[in-house]
C-alpha positions in Angstrom: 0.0 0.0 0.0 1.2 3.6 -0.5 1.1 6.5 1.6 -1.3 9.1 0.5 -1.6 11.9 2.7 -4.0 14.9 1.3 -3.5 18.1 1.7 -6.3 20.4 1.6 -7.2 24.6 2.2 -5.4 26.2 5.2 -7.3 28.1 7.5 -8.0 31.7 6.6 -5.1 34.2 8.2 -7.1 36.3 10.2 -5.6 39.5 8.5 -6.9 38.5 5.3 -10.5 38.9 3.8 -11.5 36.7 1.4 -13.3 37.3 -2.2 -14.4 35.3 -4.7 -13.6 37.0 -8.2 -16.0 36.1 -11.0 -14.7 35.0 -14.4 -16.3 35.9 -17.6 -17.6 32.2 -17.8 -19.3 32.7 -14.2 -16.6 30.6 -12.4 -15.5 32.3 -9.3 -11.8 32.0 -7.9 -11.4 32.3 -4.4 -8.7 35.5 -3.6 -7.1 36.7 0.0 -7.2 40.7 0.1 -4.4 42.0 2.2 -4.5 46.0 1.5 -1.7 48.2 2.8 -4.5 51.4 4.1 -8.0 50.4 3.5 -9.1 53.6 3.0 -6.4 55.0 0.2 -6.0 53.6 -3.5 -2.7 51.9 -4.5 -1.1 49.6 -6.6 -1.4 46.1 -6.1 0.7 43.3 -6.4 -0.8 40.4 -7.5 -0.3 36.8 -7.4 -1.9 33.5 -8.7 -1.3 30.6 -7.3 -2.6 26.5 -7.6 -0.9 25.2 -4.0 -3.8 27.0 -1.6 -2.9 30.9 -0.6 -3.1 30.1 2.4 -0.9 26.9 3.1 2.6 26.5 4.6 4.3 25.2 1.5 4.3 28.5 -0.8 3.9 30.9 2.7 1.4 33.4 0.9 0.2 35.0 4.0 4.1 35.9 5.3 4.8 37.8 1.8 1.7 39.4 1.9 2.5 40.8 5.1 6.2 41.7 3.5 5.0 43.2 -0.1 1.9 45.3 2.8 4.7 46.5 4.8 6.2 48.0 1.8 3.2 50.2 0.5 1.5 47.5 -1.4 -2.0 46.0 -1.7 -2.1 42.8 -1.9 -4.2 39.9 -3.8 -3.2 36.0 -3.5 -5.6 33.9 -5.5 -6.0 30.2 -5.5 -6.5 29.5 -9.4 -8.9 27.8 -11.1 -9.7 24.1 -9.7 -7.4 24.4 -6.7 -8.1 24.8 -3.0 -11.5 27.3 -2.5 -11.7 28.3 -6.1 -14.2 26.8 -8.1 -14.4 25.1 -11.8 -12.2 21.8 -12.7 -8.3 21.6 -12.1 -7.0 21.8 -15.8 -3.0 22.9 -16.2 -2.1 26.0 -18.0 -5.5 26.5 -20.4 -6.8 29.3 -18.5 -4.9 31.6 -16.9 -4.3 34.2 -19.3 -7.9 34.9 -19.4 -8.5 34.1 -15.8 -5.2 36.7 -15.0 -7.6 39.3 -17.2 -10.4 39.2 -15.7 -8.6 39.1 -12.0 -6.9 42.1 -13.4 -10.2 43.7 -14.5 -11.7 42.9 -11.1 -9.0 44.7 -9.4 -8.9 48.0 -11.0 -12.4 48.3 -10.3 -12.2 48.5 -6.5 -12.2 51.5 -4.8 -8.8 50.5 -2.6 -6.7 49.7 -6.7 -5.3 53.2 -8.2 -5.4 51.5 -11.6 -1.9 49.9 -11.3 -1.3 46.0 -11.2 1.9 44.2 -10.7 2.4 40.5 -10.9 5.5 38.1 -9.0 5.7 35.0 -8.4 8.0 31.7 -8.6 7.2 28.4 -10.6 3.8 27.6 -12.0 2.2 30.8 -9.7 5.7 32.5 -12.0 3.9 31.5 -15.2 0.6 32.9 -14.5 2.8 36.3 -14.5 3.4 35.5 -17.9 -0.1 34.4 -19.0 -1.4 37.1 -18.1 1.4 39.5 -20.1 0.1 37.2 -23.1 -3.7 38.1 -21.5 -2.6 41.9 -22.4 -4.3 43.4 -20.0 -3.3 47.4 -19.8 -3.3 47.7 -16.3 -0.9 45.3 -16.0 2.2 47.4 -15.5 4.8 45.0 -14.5 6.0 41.1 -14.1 8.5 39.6 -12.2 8.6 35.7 -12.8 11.1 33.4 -11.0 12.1 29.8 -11.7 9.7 30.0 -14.7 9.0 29.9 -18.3 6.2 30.5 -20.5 6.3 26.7 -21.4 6.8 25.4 -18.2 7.1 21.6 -18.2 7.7 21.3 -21.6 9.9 19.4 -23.5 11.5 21.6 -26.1 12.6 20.6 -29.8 15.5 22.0 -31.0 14.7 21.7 -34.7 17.5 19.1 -35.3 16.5 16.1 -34.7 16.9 16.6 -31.0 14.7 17.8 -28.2 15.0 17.5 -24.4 14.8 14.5 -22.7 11.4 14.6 -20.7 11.5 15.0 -17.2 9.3 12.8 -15.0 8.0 15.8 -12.9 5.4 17.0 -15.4 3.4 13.2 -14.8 4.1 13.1 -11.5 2.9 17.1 -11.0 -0.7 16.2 -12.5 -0.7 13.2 -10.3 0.1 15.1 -6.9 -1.7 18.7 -7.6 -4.1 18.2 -10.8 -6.2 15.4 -9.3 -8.9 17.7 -8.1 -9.2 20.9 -5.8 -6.6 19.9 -3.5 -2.5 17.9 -3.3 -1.9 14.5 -2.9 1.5 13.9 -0.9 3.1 10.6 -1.9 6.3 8.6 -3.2 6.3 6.6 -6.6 7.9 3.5 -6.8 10.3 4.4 -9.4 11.9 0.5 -9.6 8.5 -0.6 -10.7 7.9 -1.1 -14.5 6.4 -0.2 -16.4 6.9 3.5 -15.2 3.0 3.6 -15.6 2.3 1.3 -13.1 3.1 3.1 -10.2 0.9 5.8 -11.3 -1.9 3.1 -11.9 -1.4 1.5 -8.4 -2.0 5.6 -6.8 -4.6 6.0 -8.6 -6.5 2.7 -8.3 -5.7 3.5 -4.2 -7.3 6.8 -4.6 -10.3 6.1 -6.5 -10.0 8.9 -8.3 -8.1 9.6 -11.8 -6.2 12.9 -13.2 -8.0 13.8 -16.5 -4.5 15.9 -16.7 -2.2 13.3 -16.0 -4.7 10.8 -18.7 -4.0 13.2 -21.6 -0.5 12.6 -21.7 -1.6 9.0 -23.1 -4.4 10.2 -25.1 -2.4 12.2 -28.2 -1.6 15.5 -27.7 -2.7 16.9 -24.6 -4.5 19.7 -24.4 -3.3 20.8 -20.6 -0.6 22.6 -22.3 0.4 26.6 -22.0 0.3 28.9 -25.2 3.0 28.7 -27.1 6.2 31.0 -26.7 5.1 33.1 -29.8 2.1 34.1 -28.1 4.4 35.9 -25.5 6.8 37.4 -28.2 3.7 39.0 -29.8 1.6 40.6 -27.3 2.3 44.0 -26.1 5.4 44.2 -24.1 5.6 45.5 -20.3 9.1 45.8 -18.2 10.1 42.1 -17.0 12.3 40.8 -14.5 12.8 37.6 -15.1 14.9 35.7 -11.9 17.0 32.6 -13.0 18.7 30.1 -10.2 22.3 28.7 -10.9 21.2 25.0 -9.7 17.1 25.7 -10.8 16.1 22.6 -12.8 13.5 24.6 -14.6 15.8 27.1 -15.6 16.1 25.6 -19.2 12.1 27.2 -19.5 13.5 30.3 -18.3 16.2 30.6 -20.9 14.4 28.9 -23.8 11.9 32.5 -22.8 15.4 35.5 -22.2 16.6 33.9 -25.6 13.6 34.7 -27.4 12.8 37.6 -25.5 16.1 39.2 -26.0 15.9 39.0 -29.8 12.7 40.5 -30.1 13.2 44.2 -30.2 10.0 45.2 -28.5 10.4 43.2 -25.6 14.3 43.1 -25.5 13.8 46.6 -24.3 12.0 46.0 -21.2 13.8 42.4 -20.1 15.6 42.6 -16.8 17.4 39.8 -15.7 18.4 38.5 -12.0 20.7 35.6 -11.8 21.2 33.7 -8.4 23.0 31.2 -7.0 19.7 29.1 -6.0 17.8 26.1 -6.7 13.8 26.3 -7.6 13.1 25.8 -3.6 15.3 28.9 -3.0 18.1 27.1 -1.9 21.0 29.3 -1.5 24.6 27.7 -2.5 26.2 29.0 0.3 24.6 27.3 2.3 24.3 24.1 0.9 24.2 21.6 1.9 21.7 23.6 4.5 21.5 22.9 7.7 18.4 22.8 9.9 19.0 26.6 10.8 19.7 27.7 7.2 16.3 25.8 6.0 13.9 28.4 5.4 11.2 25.9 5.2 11.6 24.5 8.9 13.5 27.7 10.9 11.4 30.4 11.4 14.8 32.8 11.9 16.3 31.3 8.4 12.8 32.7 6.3 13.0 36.2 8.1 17.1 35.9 6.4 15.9 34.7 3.3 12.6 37.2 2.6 14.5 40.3 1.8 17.0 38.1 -0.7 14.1 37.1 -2.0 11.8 39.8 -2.4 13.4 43.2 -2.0 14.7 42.5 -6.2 10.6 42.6 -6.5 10.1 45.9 -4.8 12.7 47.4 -5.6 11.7 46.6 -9.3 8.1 47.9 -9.3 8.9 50.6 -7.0 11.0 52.0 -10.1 8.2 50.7 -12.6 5.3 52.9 -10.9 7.8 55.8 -10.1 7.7 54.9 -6.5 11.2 55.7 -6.1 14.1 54.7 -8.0 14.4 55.5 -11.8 14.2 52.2 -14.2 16.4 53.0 -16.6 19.0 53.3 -13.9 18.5 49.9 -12.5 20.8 47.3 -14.1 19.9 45.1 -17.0 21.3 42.3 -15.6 22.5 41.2 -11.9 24.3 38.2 -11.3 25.5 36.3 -8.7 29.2 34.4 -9.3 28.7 30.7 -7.2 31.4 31.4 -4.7 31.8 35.0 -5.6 30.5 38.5 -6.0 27.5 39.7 -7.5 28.0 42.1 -10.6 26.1 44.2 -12.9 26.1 43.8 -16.9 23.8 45.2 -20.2 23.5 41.8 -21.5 23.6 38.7 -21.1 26.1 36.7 -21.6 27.9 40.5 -20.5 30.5 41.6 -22.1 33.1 40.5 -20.3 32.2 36.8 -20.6 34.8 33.7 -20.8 36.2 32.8 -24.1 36.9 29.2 -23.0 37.1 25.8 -25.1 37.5 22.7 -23.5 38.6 20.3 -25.8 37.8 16.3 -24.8 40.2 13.5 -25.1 41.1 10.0 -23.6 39.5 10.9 -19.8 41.2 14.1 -20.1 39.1 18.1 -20.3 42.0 20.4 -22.0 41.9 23.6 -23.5 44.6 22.5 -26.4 44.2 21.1 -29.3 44.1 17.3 -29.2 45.1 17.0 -33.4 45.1 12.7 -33.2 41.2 11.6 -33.3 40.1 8.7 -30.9 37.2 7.1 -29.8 35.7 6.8 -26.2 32.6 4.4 -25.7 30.5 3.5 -23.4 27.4 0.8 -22.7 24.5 2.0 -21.0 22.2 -0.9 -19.2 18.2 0.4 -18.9 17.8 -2.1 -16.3 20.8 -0.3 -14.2 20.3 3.3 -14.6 22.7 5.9 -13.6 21.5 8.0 -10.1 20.1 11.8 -10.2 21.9 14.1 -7.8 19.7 14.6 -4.9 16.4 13.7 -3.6 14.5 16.4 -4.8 15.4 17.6 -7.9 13.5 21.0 -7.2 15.9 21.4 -3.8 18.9 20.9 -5.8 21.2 22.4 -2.7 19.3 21.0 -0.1 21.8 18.0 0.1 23.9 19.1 -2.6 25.3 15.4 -3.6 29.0 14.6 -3.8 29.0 13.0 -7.4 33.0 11.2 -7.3 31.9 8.1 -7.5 29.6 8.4 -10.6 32.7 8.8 -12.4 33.7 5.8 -11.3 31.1 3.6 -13.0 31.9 2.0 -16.7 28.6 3.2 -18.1 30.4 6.9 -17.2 32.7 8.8 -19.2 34.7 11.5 -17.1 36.6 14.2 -18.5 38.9 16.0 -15.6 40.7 18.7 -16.1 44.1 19.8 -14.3 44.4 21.9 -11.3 44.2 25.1 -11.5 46.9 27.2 -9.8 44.3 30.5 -9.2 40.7 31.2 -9.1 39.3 30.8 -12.8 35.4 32.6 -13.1 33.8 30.7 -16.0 31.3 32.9 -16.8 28.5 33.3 -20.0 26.7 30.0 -22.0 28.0 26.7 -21.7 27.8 24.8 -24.9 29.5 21.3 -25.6 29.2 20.0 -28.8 29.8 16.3 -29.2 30.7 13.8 -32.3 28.2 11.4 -31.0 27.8 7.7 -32.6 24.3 6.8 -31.2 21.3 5.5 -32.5 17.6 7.2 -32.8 16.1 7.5 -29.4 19.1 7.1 -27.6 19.6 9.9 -24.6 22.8 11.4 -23.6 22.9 13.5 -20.3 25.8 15.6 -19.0 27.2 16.8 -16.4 29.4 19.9 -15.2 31.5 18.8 -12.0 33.4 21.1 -9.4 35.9 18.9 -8.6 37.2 19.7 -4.9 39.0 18.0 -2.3 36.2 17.3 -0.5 34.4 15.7 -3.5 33.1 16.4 -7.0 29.6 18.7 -7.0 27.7 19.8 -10.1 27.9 22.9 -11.4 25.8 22.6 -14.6 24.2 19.9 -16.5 22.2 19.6 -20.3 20.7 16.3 -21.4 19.8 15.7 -25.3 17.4 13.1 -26.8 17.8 11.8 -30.4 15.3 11.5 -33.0 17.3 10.3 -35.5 20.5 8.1 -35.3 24.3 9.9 -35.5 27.0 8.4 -36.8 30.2 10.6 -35.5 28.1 13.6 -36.0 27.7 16.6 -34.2 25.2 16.7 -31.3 24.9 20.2 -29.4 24.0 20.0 -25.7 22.7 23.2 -23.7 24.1 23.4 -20.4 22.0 26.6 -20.2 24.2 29.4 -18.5 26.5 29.5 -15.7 28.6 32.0 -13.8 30.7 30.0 -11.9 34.3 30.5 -9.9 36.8 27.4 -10.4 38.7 28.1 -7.1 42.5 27.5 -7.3 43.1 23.8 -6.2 39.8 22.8 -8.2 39.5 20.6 -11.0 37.2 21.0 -13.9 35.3 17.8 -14.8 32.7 16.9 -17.5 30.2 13.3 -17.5 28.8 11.9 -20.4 26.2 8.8 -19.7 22.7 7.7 -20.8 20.9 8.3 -17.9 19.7 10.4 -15.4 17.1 8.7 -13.0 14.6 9.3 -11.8 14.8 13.0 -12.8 14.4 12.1 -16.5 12.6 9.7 -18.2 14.8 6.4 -18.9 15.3 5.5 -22.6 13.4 3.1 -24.2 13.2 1.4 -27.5 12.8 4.2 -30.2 9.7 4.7 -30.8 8.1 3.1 -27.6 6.8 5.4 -25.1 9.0 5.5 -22.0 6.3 5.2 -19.9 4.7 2.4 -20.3 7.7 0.3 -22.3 9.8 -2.7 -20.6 13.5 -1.9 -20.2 15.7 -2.8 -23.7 18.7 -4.4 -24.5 22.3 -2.3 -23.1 23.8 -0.8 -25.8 27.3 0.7 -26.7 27.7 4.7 -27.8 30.6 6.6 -28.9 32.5 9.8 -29.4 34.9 10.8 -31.5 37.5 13.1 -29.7 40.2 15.3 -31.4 40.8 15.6 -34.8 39.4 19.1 -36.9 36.3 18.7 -35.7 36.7 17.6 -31.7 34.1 17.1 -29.3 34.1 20.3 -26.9 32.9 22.7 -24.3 32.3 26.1 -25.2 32.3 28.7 -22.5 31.0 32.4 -23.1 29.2 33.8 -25.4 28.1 31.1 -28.2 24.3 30.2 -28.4 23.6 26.9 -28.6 21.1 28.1 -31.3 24.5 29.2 -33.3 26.4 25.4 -33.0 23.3 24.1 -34.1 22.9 26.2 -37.1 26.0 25.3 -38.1 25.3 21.7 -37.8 22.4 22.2 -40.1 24.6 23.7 -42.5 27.0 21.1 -42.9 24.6 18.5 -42.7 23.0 20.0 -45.9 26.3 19.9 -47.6 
């Protein structure tokens, strides 16, 4: 039997008065009004939310009481389906037009001066977004964290590659998208198919996830709009934050990439860069401690709410003319993992790495290797290769010590030398590979900080094929990283087939991971050296760029 513990509405902070906001299809959503002076107008910030405004695990009513203190109304609302509002729970479909008419609602209270703002992290980050593409006017300002506008996604890179999927999205729709409230419980991720475990909660429950049933029924239609509907609606000043060690960061890219290249929008993007996972997780104080974790130590979340929300303020203050002046506030801030925070125009700034890391026989060098050779490995479905933590979404929680990874034969390792002083490795991180594998093979890699107290990751990228390669070039995104190689480190760089249970295990092309029986090990190669080597670009190449190119030559 497995342990299913549900999690339903809080109780109602007793500073909070509750509304429920009609839609324009009659549906009402259930919001918690927290306003700075009832009796004078004000912006609001707003923020829209599917795990309960009023529970422990987001702690609503605390930055309520913070954004309040700071001049601001404030309006938490559970959306649609979830916790006290009504209608069915159905992922990403409405909340553009929901965030409208909330909007709407707002400016038509006598407390709202007409001005609305919008923050928040993760899925209550996207409806920020949705309701940018919702184009509402009197939505001023956005300020999504640990987001993208396709949020749980996989994403096709044109090439006959795309992501490998990540087994969150399923298990998501299976924990929060049953009905109104969350269902707390482990999968069995030994048990094959992957379905079954799903089948075995669900048959428990006596109840199904229409949201988690669409994934086997075609093409689901819990899905968000698609990117372009972003890049075309009318553009308002965005601060996007980005964590170092987020694992849905790649969403939050795939959206500055875009956004930075169209010209409208480019203009408003603001970008904050941190050392953090998507649980807020800070890297200095991983792995954290029971008086560093926010979530348990009262003391830690009074430390960590200014980190986290003053950027916010500070942001719409300068939006609204508040105080501040916006186009004195920096386009970029980032954080350097074990260093400084700077300031840049762009991103990757100026003063990015120029670094290329070429691989060779178990070695990461930055020259030349001219003699080509080949470096194979066999990965075995039925022995899959570890993720790095328990919680992928808490990333520095117990930030893992990943030596003995390397260690395994289905494992290539590339390790750099020593380095005699601090090295910042700063801007994209791009490795191209000359990849021998067949279609709907995976390859996953990872960035290591190799210390002497063991080897941590610093980035990673995973890549699924569509087609087969035969010594061609495969480009893997290992997103963006500002990073400081601290003299006496090593530089290291995995290659494997794996990455469990994080990511969906390969299966035989064409079968569907999920409900497919393990298949036969199999051998994959690359080539190293030679004129076109295998190697890690750090700076300022897109992967868009390598990929390009790749096109190109394939078309020769």
């Amino acid at each position: 039997m497995l342990t299913i513990n549900r999690v339903g509405p809080a109780d109602l902070p007793h500073d909070a008065t509750q509304v429920m906001i009609p839609m324009r299809d009659g549906v009402r959503l259930a919001a918690d009004v927290y306003l700075a002076t009832p009796e004078a107008r004000g912006a609001v910030i707003l923020v829209r939310l599917p795990y309960d405004k009023d529970g422990v695990y987001c702690f609503m009513p605390t930055v309520s009481r913070y954004f309040r203190a700071k001049g601001y109304h404030v309006v938490v609302q559970d959306v649609r389906g979830k916790y006290r509002s009504e209608g069915p729970a159905e992922f990403g479909l409405h909340e553009a037009d929901d965030g409208y008419d909330t909007i709407q609602w707002l400016t038509e209270q006598p407390w709202c001066d007409g001005n609305v703002v919008m923050w928040g992290d993760s899925y209550y980050g996207y409806t920020t977004i949705a309701a940018a593409i919702g184009g509402h006017p009197a939505l001023r300002a956005i300020s999504p964290r640990v987001t993208g506008s396709q949020l749980s996604m996989v994403l096709e890179y044109g090439d006959g590659t795309r992501e490998v999927e990540e087994t969150a999205r399923k298990l998501y729709f299976a924990s929060h998208y049953v009905d109104a409230d969350r269902y707390e419980w482990e999968p069995d991720w030994n048990s094959r198919p992957l379905r079954d475990t799903f089948e075995r909660f669900f048959q428990q429950l006596g109840k199904r996830s229409p949201n988690f049933d669409a994934e086997f029924e075609g093409e689901s239609r819990f899905v968000p709009p698609p990117q372009k509907a972003l890049l075309e609606s009318r553009p308002i000043p965005a601060l996007y934050t980005i964590g170092w060690f987020d694992n849905c960061a790649n969403w939050s890219w795939h959206d500055v990439r875009a956004l930075s290249q169209t010209p409208a929008w480019a203009a408003h993007l603001y970008l904050r860069l941190e050392a953090i996972d998507h649980e807020n997780y800070w890297l200095g104080d991983a792995p954290v401690a029971p008086h560093d974790d926010h979530a348990a130590d009262p003391a830690a979340m009074d430390r960590m709410l200014p980190r986290y929300l003053d950027p916010a303020i500070e942001f719409f203050d300068a939006v609204l003319g508040r105080s501040g002046d916006l186009a004195a506030l920096p386009r970029v801030r980032y954080e350097v993992c074990h260093g400084e925070w700077r300031e840049s125009d762009t991103w990757p700034p100026r003063q990015a790495s120029d670094l290329e890391y070429h691989l060779a026989p178990g070695l990461l060098t930055t020259e030349a290797v001219p003699e080509e050779s080949l470096a194979e490995w066999t990965h075995n479905p039925v022995d899959l290769l570890p993720s790095t933590g328990v919680n992928p979404f808490a990333a520095l929680f117990d930030r893992s010590d990943l030596s003995a990874i390397g260690q395994r034969g289905d494992v290539l390792r590339f390790t750099g030398p020593t380095t005699l002083r601090d090295v910042d490795l700063i801007g994209t991180a791009t490795l191209t590979l000359r990849l021998t594998a067949p279609a709907g093979a995976n390859v996953h890699v990872r960035l290591l900080d190799v210390t002497p107290e063991g080897a941590f990751l610093v980035a990673k990228g995973q890549l699924h094929l569509d087609v087969p390669l035969a010594a061609e070039e495969a480009v893997v995104d290992l997103q963006s990283i500002a990073y400081r190689l601290r003299a006496g480190h090593r530089l290291a760089l995995d290659v494997m087939s794996s990455d469990f249970p994080d990511y969906v295990p390969e299966c035989p092309a064409g079968a569907d991971p999920w409900t497919s029986l393990p298949g036969a090990p199999a051998t994959r190669a690359l080539t190293l050296g030679g004129a076109n080597p295998s190697c890690l670009r750090i700076g300022r190449w897109q992967p868009e760029q390598l990929r390009r190119i790749r096109r190109r030559q394939g078309s020769e």
